[in-house]
C-alpha positions as CSV (number, residue, x, y, z in Angstrom):
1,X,-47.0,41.1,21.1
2,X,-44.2,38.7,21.4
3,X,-42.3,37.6,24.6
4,X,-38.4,37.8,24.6
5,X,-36.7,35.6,26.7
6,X,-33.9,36.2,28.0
7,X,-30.3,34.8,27.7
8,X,-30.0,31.1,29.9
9,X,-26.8,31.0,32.5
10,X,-26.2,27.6,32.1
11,X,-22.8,28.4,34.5
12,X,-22.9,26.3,37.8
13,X,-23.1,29.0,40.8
14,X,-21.4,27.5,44.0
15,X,-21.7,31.3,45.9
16,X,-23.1,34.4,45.4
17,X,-20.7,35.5,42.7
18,X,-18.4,32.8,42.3
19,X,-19.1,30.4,39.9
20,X,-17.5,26.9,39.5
21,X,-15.0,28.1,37.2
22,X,-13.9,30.7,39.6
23,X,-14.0,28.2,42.2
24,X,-11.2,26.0,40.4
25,X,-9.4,29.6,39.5
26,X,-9.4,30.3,43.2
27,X,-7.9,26.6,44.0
28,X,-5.3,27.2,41.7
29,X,-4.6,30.0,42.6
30,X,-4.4,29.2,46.3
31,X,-2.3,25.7,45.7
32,X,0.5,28.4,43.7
33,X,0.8,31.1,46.4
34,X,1.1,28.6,49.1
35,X,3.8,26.5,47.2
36,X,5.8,29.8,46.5
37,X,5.2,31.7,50.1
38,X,8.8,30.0,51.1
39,X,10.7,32.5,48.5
40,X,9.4,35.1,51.1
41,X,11.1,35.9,54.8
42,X,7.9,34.8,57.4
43,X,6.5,37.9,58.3
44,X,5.1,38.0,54.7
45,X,4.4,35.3,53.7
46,X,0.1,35.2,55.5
47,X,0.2,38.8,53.9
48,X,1.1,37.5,50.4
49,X,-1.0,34.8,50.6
50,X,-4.0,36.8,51.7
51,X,-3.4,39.7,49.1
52,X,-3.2,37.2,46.0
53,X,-6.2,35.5,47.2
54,X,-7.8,38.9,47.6
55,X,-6.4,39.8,43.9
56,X,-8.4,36.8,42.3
57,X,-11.4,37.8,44.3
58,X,-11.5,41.0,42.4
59,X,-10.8,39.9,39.0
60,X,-13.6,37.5,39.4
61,X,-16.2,39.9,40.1
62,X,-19.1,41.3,38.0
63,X,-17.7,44.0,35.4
64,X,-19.9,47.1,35.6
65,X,-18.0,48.3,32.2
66,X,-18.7,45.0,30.2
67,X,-22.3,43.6,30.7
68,X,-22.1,39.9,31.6
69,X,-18.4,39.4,31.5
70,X,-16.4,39.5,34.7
71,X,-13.5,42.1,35.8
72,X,-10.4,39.8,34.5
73,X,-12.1,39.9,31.0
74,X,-12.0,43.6,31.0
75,X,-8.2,43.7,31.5
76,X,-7.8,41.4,28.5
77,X,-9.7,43.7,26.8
78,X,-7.7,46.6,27.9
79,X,-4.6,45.0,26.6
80,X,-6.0,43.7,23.3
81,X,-7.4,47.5,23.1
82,X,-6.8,48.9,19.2
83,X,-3.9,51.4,19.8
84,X,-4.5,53.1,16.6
85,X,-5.6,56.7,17.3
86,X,-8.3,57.9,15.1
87,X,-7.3,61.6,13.7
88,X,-9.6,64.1,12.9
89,X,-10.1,65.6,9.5
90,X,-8.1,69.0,10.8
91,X,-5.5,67.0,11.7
92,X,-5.3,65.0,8.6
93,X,-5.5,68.2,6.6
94,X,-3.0,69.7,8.8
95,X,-0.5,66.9,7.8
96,X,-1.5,66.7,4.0
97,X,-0.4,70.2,4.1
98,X,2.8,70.1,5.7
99,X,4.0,67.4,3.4
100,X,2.6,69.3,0.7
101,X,5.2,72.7,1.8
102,X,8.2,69.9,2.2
103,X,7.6,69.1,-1.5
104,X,7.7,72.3,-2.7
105,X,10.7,73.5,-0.3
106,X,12.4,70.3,-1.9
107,X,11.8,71.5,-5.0
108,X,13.1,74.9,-4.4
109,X,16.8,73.9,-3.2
110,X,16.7,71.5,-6.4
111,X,16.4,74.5,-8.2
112,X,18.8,76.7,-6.5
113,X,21.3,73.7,-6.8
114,X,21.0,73.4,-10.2
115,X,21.5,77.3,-10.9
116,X,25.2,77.1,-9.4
117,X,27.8,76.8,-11.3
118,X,30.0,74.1,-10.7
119,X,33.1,73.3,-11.4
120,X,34.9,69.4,-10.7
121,X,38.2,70.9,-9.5
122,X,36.5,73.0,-6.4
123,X,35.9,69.1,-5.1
124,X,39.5,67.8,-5.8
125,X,41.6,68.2,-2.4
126,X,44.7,66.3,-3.7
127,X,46.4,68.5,-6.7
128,X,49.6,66.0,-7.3
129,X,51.8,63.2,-6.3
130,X,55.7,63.5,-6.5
131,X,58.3,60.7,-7.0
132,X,57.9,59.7,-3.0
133,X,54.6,59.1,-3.2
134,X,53.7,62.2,-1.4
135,X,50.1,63.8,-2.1
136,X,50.1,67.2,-2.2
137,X,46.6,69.2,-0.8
138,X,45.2,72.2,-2.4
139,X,45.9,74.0,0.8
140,X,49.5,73.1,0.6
141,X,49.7,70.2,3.0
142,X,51.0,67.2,2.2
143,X,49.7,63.8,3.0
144,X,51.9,60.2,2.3
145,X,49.1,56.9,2.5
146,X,51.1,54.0,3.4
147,X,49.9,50.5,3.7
148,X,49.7,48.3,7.3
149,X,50.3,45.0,6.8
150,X,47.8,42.7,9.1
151,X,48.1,40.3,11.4
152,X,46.3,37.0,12.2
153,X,45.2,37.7,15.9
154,X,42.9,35.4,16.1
155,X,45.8,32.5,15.7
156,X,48.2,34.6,18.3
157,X,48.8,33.8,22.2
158,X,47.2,36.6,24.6
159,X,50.3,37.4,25.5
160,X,51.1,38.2,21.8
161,X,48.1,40.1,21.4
162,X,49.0,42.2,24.8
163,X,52.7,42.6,23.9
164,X,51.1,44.1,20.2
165,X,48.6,46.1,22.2
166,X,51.3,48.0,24.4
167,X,53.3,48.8,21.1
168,X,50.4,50.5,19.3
169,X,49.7,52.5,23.2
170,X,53.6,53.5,22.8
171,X,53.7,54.2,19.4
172,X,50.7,56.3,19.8
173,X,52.2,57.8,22.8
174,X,55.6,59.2,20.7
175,X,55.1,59.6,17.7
176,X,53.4,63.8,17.1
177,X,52.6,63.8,13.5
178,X,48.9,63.9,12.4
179,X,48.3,60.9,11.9
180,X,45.0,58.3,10.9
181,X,44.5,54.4,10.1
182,X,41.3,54.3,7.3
183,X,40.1,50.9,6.8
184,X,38.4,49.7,2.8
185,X,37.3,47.0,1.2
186,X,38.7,46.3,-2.5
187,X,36.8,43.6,-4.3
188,X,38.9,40.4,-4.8
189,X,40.1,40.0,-8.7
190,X,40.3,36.7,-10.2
191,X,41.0,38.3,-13.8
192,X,43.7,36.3,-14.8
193,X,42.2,32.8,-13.1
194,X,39.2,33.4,-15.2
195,X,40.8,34.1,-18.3
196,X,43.1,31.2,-18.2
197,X,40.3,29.1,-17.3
198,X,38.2,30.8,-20.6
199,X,41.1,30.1,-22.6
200,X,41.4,26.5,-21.3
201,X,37.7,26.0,-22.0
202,X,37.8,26.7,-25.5
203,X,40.9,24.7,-26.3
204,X,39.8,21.7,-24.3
205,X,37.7,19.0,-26.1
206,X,36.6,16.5,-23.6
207,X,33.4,17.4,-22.4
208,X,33.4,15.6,-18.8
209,X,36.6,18.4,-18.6
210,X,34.3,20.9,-20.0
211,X,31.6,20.7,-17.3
212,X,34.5,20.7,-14.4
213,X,35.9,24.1,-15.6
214,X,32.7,25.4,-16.2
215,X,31.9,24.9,-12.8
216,X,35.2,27.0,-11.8
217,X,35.0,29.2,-13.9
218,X,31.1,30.2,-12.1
219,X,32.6,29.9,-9.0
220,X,35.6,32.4,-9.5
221,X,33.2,34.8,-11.3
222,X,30.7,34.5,-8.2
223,X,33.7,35.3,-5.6
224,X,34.8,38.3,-7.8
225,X,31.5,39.7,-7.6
226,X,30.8,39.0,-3.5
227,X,33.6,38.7,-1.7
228,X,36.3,41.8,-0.3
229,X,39.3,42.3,1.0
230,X,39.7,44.2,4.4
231,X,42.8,46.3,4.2
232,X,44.1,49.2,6.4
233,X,46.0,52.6,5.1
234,X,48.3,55.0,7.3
235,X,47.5,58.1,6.4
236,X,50.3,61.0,7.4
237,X,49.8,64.5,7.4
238,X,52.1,67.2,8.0
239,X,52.3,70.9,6.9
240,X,56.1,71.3,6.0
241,X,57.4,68.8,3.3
242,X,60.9,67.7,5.2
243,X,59.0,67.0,8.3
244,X,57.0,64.4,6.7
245,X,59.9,63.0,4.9
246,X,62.0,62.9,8.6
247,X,59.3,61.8,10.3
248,X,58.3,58.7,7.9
249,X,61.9,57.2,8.3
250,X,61.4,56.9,12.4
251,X,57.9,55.7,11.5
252,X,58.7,53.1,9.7
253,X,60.6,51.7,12.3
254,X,58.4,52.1,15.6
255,X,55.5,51.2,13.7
256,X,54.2,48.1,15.6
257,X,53.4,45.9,12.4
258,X,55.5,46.1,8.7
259,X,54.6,49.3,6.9
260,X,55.0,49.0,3.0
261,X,54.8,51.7,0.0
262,X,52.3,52.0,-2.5
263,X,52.4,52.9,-5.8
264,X,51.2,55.8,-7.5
265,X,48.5,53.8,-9.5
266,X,47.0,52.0,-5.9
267,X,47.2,56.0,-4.2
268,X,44.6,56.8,-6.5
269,X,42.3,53.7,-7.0
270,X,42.4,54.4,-2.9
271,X,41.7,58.5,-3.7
272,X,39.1,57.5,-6.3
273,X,37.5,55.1,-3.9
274,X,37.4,57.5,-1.2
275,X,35.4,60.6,-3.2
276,X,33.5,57.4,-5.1
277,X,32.4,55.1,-1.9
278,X,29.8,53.2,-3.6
279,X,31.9,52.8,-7.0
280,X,33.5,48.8,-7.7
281,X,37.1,49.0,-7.9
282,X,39.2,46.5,-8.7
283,X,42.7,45.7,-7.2
């Protein structure tokens, strides 16, 4: 038979429950709440003091969950708790199933897609452009995309920027054509830079020149590939073809900021880039 013996509290006991640790946890404590009590009016500040003092008390007590440890360790371990919830096997199955029937209702409208019939001018809207630079709809409207030239507001007084503000609230205000400002972003093109500079590098000789243009030349082919341009379109729409034509005239001139035409080949890199969002286009 062998004796076990039990665990050794080596912890110093100063009371019946409180330990020396708790003592200096209680001091502490005690030197904080009195030093704050002022932030409090004085009817409350002997009740604060006594219910933080009280508050200690308790967390320094015996835990009856957690053998040996005291109430204060058993909210740590209630915050440090694993929040993972364990499923059951229904559960699981439950799940494996449903993503099993997504699957196969994917798989079913893939196959219905594919069994239409498609045809590339049901998704055209814009049948033609005319000699004004007019776009005409498939449903007989007509739409004219002119460009807004920006302005540096961040260089410009407040009073500028306010004056600029009313004008767009009074334009906005007149004018009764459907109307709407899209924003894109062309990629910058540095095609002719970069072949002058290719051109330059195989014609020049000296190699200290060589490295220099080399370097440009990386550089301009690293903007052309990151950098964009932020430009702004007016787009007009109107159902009768004279009324657009009358009302871009007043337009142009109570526009706020210089309006300027486009031509035919920018209206559709801009129609292109439209139906084709994540396609590179150059300027």
């Amino acid at each position: 038979m062998y004796v076990t013996i039990p665990e050794i509290d080596t912890r110093t006991k100063m009371f019946k429950f409180i330990y020396f640790t708790d003592l200096i946890l209680l001091t502490v404590t005690g030197l904080i709440l009195w030093s704050t009590k002022n932030i409090l009016i004085s009817v409350l500040r002997i009740p604060y003091f006594i219910f933080g003092m009280l508050f200690v008390i308790y967390l320094i007590r015996d835990s009856e969950d957690n053998v040996g440890k005291k109430k204060i360790h058993s909210v740590f371990y209630f915050l440090k708790r694993n929040r993972n919830l364990v499923k059951s096997q229904t559960e699981e199955k439950k799940e494996l199933k449903n993503k099993i029937d997504e699957r196969k209702e994917l798989r079913k409208r893939k196959k219905r897609i594919k069994n239409i019939d498609k045809d590339l001018l049901d998704y055209q809207f814009f049948i033609s452009i005319d000699e004004n630079g007019i776009l005409r709809h498939k449903d007989n409207t007509f739409v004219k995309i002119l460009k807004i030239e920006t302005i540096d507001v961040l260089n410009l007084k407040d009073e500028d920027i306010n004056k600029i503000i009313s004008e767009y609230t009074l334009f906005f205000k007149k004018y009764l054509l459907d109307l709407k400002i899209v924003s894109m972003r062309f990629p910058c093109n540095f095609r002719n830079q970069i072949e002058f500079l290719k051109e330059k590098l195989n014609a020049e000789k000296n190699e200290f020149r060589k490295k220099f243009l080399n370097l440009k030349l990386q550089e301009l082919e690293f903007l052309e590939n990151t950098s964009y341009n932020l430009e702004f379109y007016l787009y007009i729409f109107s159902a009768d073809y004279d009324d657009l034509i009358r009302g871009l005239e007043s337009m142009k001139k109570d526009f706020p900021t210089r309006l300027s035409e486009l031509e035919k080949e920018k209206q559709e890199k801009i129609i292109f880039k439209l139906n084709n969002l994540n396609t590179k286009i150059l300027k």
